[in-house]
Each structure stands twice: as structure tokens, then as C-alpha cells.
Phi, psi and omega in degrees: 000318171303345224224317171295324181292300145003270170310313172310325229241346165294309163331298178289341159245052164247342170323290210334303205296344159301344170315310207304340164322153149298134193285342189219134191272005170281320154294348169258010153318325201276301171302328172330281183304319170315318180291343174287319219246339155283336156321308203261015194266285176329316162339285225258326143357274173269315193255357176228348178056038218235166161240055161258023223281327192281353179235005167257000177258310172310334188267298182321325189284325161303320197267341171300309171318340207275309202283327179320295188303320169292328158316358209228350170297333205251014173282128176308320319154322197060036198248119154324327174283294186326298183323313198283318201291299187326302206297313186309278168280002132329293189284357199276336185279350175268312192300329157280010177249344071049288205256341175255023159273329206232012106340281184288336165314286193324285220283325179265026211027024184253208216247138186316091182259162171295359167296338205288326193244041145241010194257325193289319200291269187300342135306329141336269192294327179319313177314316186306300191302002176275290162316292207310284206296334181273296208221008187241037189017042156331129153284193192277329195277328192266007171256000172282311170309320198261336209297323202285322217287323191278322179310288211287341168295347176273336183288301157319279190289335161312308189285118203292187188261342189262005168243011128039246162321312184302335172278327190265008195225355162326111183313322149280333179308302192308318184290319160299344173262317166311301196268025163269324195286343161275311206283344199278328190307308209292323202287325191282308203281331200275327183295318220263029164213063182235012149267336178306146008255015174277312207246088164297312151217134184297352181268310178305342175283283156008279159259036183263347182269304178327297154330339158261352169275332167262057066165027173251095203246033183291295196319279162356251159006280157332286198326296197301330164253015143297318185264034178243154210241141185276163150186175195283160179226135165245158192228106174261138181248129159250101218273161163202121187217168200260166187311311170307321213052010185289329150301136173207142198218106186234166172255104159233121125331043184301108153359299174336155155238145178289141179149192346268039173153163173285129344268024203263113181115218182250031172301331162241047190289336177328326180285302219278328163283329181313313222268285190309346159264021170087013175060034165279022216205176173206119175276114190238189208258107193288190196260099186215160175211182219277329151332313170304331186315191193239169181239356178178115206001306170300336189281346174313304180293310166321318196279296172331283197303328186283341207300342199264337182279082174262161159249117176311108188278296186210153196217148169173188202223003179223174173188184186266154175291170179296164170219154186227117154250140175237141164223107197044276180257335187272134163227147163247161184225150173202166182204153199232109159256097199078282140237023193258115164267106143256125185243141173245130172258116157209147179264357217305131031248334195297304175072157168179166193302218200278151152294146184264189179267007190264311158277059081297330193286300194296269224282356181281304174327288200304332162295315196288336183283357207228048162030023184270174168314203178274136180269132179285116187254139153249125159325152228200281183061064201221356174198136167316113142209238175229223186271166180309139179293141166334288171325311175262356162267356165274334191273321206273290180313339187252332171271026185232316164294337165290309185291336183301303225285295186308339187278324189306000205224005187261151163265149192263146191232156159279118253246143183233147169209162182217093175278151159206189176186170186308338178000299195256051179222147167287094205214066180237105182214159196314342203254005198214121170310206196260330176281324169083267220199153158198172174234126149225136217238128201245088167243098217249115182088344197091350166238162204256128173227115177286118186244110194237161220211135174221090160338094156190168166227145194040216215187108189312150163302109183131269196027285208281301159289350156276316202255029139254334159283321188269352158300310173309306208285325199268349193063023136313117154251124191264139176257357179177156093286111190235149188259184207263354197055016180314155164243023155302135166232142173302289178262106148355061204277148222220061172206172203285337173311298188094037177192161173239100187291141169324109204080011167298283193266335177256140185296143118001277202302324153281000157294273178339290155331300191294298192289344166286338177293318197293314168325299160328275181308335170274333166296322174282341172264020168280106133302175163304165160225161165228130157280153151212151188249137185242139188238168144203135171283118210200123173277092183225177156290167200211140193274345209019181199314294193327319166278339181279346191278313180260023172277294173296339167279336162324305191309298168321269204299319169338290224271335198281301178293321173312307173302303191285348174306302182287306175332280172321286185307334171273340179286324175283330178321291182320297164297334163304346162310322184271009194258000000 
């Protein structure tokens, strides 16, 4: 399981590198052309020393626009931004070869050649021919075809016509531009099987996930539930409804895990059970990790429809106050509902990745020797960080076994509760999923305890004890707050996470205003209560270890070869420099 998580978390820092897109494709529309008409400025200026600059910037600017449009016939996608971003950075690659020419003039005093912008013209297409087959889905052959036509038409009108040949057919010319125009092929053939034999092609992954950052995610999809295995999945309730049933409430604890990304899967399965329970609920995040996903709408649905064939496990009318044990950085919170312990895992303020499954395995024994039911556990999943240390999961297991001990010995109360949640409130900010916000107000004893719950994933660090404080400040007691870890996003965050944790973008204190009005109002609906522990069993696909294992070594060797390759391509770079 460590070894899955692993993976997962290479994958995820490997996001970063989709950042280097431009977020909008008028900017890079926009720059392109600057950057062409400074091409043709440099040209003519410095390397031909001609004054035709004032109707040669227009005609480049034109044919550039005309081959874009053209570009987008040889796309899988058909798509215009790419075509534009491809563009973006070609020329920008022409444009430095350009500029370290007249660079190596200077420091080595000779005299400025021409070679530099037809040596600039075929590092261009070599790029293409890079672009094209990697992420605009190209084969090698239509990327041969293609490779040439925006360089070399930009060349032609730059460039007078009777000096042409003479440029292109230059003999060092050729020989440096055929071989990056060799080395881009071998670079294409060696990535898209730098995944084998798990991974047939590494590129066809590549782009089925780009394709899915605009919501065309079947391919995505497709990969992922060719490579997935069904198996039961369990789903646990803590349903609590009033005699009347006019309160009617459940806690859940789905096997699943959310994920593996927006939009693909079960990235927002957290919502789609809120929703399938009347938005009546706090879906929260079980001891589960990314093996677990769901791998595609269908299997979603599947999981949805089956979510209502529950079984009654056990029913009763009373449980216990809450109990809290802390040992240094881990703390748990638990509550005993009948013989069922629910327990909350969080290191908050400290944070860490997923729990692993190894501490759930330990407390379920340790539950079960000390004759309780099976224990409902939550991932709290309330601060950022990385996977748990030997040292705070030693610690977590020994505050999760205290508190069991410590429940056994508590009395039991009858149980009054009050849920409510943002529905009818305007709480719509970039860091918080579609399910929004909830409360559930505890009236055990005579005193009142609040437990809060936020669609979102995970949660800046601090976050969660300030809007405890600041409740605590209100004579609240909020005992926890946790989110669901959807992998929905409102807005497309362009930062290294991929993703905007709770209190990224909204302050503490305006969280904290929201969740005491939502507090309010569930304090104001306690009713009487009934538990019933609820189970279901549901037979789906499932992505397990194996694609992410082998997703991440695509990567691993992809970045391995990309390095000595660009290596190698900056050392031929450099002598040409000397010639």
C-alpha cells in the first residue's frame, strides 16, 4: 500500500509540468505574433541588413495566422489553443537561436551568420515534430508532414527569394538541422514506449488526460477501466433520524476513495452521495487511498444505485459524550454509539497524506479484542502534509486505542441532534466543492457538540483551529472539522498542488461566520434521536495499484530520457555556436 501511495505522489509532482501551458490561448495568440515580428525585425535588421522590415513584418504575421488555422486539421482534437500554445513556443525557440547567435558573434568577434535563422527554422520543426506526436496526437509520419509548413512558411516570406537556396541547402546547415530533426523522432519513439509492458503508450495516456482537463474525458476513462478489476466495496451509515422522521440524517463512510482527478471517475463522488441522500449528509473521508478509485461515470452509477440496499446492522437510542485523546501531534476523537466507535483521525495542524491502511487493520484488531463491533474510522483530512512518520502514526495508533478503552467505560445518553448545511447560503468560493458546508449539533447529557464537515479537499493548515477558536470564542464547541477530499474543482487551479485546499482562497474567519450561522440553525432543529448503523455491500470496478505503478514509472523514464537526450541536443547546440 505504501508503495501505491508512492506513486501516487510522483504523479502528483509531476503536475507541475502541465502548468508550463499558457492558461489562455489569446495569450499565447497574442505573443506568438510578437514574438514573429521581433523574428522578422532581428532578421532583417541585424542578420541581412535589409530596410524591408516595414512590409515583412505584416506578411509573416499574416501567414503565421493562416498556418495556425492550419495546424489544427493535423490534431486529433482539432483544437486551436493547442495549435496556438505549439506555436507559442516554436517560435519562441527560433527566436533564441537568433539571439545566441548574435551572442557568439559578439564574445567570439566574428561576423554574424546566416546560418543561425535557417539552423532557428529547423529547430522549430524538429519541436513540432515533438509536440505534434506528444500531446496534439499526431503518428511520426503526419508529424514529418507537418513539421516543416509554419517554420518554413515564415521563412519564405521573411527571407528574399533569391536567397532561398542558398540558405536552405547549405551544407552545415542541413547537417544541424536534420540531426535535432532525427534526434526529436528517436525522442518520440523512445517516450511513447517508456511505459511498456504495463503502458502501451505513453503519449495516448498523456493525451487522453489533456483531453480531459476540457471535459472530454471518454478516453481517459476508457484507459482506466480497461485497466480495472471489479470487487465489493463496503459502504457504512450512521443514519440518525427523529421519531417523526422529519430530521432524517446520515454520516458516511464510503471504501472509495475520491478521485483520480477532475473530472474523471469518482472525482466528485462525495457530492453525487450527498445529493443521492437528499443533501441531507457529511460524506467523509474513510482510511482509503487512490487504488480505490472508481475509474469512470459508469462505475459511478453503478456504486449510486446499489448506495440504497442497506442493511441494518445494529439500531439504539443512546451513545456516549465525545472523548478526545491527544499524544503530541495525533489526536482522536471518538464516540460510542451503542457498541459501534466512531472515531476521527487528524494530526491537524500538522496534516499528512492519506492514512495508510495499515493503521486501520491495527484498530479494527484492537477494537475487535476488546469485543466491539467493527469501528467506523475517518480520515479527518483537515491539514496539509506528507505521508504519515513512523513517529506520528505510532503516536495516532496509541491515541485511537486510548480512546477506545476510555469509550468503554463511558455512559451512554439518549441521543437529541440538529443537522443543517449551506443550501440555501451563498458560500460558493473556489476552495469548496458543490456539497458546501454542514453542521451536526450533538445533544448528549445536556451539553452540546458540533461536528463540521466541508466538500472540499483537505484544508490549509492553522485553518481548522482558528474556526475552533473562533467557535470556542462563540461558547461553541466545535469537536472537529473535516472535509470529504473531493476531487472536483470549481475553477481549474494552475498551481503545483492541482488542486485548492480549504483556506487557500477563502479567510478562516469567513469560513467561521458561515459555519456558526449553519451551527445556529442545526442547534435550533434538535430534535429526539435514533441511530441505526448501516452497511452495503456493492460489487464495481476499482483502478488499483498497478496503473498508478505503472503511470509513474512512464513518467520516471519519460523525464530520464528527455533529460539525457536535451542534454546531448544542448552540447550540439553549443558548437554550433563555434562555427
Amino acid at each position: 500500500m505504501k508503495k501505491s501511495e508512492d506513486d501516487v505522489s510522483n504523479i502528483h509532482n509531476r503536475f507541475s509540468l502541465t502548468l508550463v501551458n499558457p492558461s489562455s490561448q489569446y495569450f499565447s495568440l497574442v505573443v506568438s505574433l510578437l514574438v514573429a515580428s521581433v523574428i522578422a525585425a532581428i532578421i532583417h535588421l541585424l542578420y541581412l541588413g535589409t530596410d524591408e522590415l516595414w512590409f515583412r513584418i505584416p506578411i509573416v504575421l499574416a501567414t503565421l495566422g493562416v498556418v495556425q488555422l492550419i495546424d489544427i486539421q493535423f490534431t486529433k482534437r482539432k483544437e486551436y489553443s493547442k495549435s496556438l500554445h505549439a506555436s507559442l513556443f516554436g517560435n519562441l525557440l527560433w527566436l533564441l537561436t537568433l539571439v545566441m547567435g548574435i551572442a557568439a558573434s559578439i564574445v567570439l568577434s566574428k561576423e554574424l551568420s546566416l546560418f543561425f535563422i535557417t539552423f532557428g527554422m529547423l529547430l522549430f520543426a524538429s519541436f513540432r515534430i515533438a509536440i505534434f506526436t506528444t500531446t496534439l496526437g499526431a503518428n511520426i509520419k503526419k508529424a514529418w508532414a507537418i513539421c516543416l509548413v509554419q517554420p518554413l512558411s515564415m521563412f519564405l516570406v521573411l527571407v528574399p527569394m533569391d536567397m532561398w537556396i542558398q540558405m536552405v541547402m547549405e551544407p552545415m546547415t542541413l547537417g544541424y538541422g536534420i540531426s535535432f530533426i532525427i534526434i526529436a523522432s528517436v525522442w518520440v519513439k523512445l517516450t511513447d514506449k517508456a511505459g511498456r509492458p504495463g503502458m502501451e503508450s505513453t503519449h495516448r495516456t498523456i493525451q487522453a488526460y489533456l483531453a480531459s482537463q476540457k471535459n472530454d474525458f471518454s478516453e481517459a476513462e476508457e484507459l482506466m477501466e480497461q485497466r480495472s478489476s471489479k470487487t465489493k466495496i463496503a459502504t457504512t451509515q450512521i443514519r440518525l433520524h427523529s421519531p417523526n422522521h422529519k430530521t432524517d440524517f446520515r454520516m458516511v463512510l464510503p471504501e472509495i476513495h475520491p478521485g483520480p482527478y477532475h473530472p474523471v471517475g469518482g472525482s466528485n463522488i462525495p457530492y453525487l452521495i450527498y445529493k443521492n441522500l437528499d443533501s441531507s449528509a457529511m460524506v467523509m473521508h474513510s482510511i482509503s487511498d487512490h487504488s480505490l478509485n472508481l475509474p469512470s461515470k459508469n462505475e459511478v452509477e453503478i456504486y449510486l444505485k446499489n448506495l440504497d440496499n442497506c442493511v441494518t446492522k445494529e439500531e439504539g437510542l443512546t451513545c456516549t459524550e465525545p472523548v478526545t485523546v491527544q499524544i503530541n501531534k495525533a489526536r482522536v476523537l471518538g464516540i460510542l454509539f451503542g457498541n459501534n466507535p466512531l472515531l476521527f483521525l487528524s494530526l491537524s495542524p500538522h496534516g499528512m497524506e492519506d492514512i495508510p491502511n495499515f493503521m486501520k487493520k491495527d484498530i479494527e484488531q484492537y477494537a475487535k479484542n476488546r469485543n466491539y463491533s467493527k469501528p467506523l474510522i475517518v480520515d479527518s483530512h483537515n491539514a496539509m502534509g506528507k505521508e504519515i512518520s513512523k513517529e506520528d502514526a505510532e503516536n495516532m495508533l496509541k491515541a485511537a486505542k486510548s480512546c477506545l478503552d476510555t469509550l468503554i467505560r463511558k455512559n451512554s445518553y439518549p441521543i437529541e441532534f440538529g443537522y443543517a448545511n449551506s443550501e440555501d447560503m451563498d458560500v460558493w468560493t473556489e476552495d469548496l466543492g458543490m456539497g458546501g458546508l454542514g453542521i451536526m449539533c450533538l445533544k448528549i447529557n445536556d451539553k452540546k457538540f458540533f461536528l463540521g464537515w466541508a466538500d472540499a479537499n483537505n484544508m490549509e493548515n492553522g485553518v481548522r483551529e482558528k474556526i475552533v477558536q473562533n467557535f470556542a470564542d462563540k461558547n461553541y464547541n466545535l469537536l472537529e472539522i473535516c472535509t470529504s477530499d473531493t476531487h472536483f474543482a470549481r475553477v481549474k487551479p494552475r498551481n503545483k498542488n492541482g488542486y485548492n485546499q480549504l483556506g487557500l482562497m477563502t479567510a478562516a474567519d469567513k469560513l467561521s461566520n458561515w459555519l456558526l450561522e449553519i451551527a445556529k440553525k442545526a442547534e435550533d432543529g434538535i430534535e429526539v434521536a435514533k441511530y441505526e448503523i448501516l452497511e452495503n455491500q456493492t460489487e464495481v470496478k476499482i483502478m488499483g495499484q498497478e496503473i498508478f505503478e505503472d503511470f509513474s514509472k512512464a513518467l520516471d523514464n519519460s523525464l530520464r530520457i528527455t533529460k539525457m537526450i536535451m542534454s546531448g541536443c544542448a552540447v550540439l547546440f553549443l558548437t554550433s555556436l563555434f562555427l
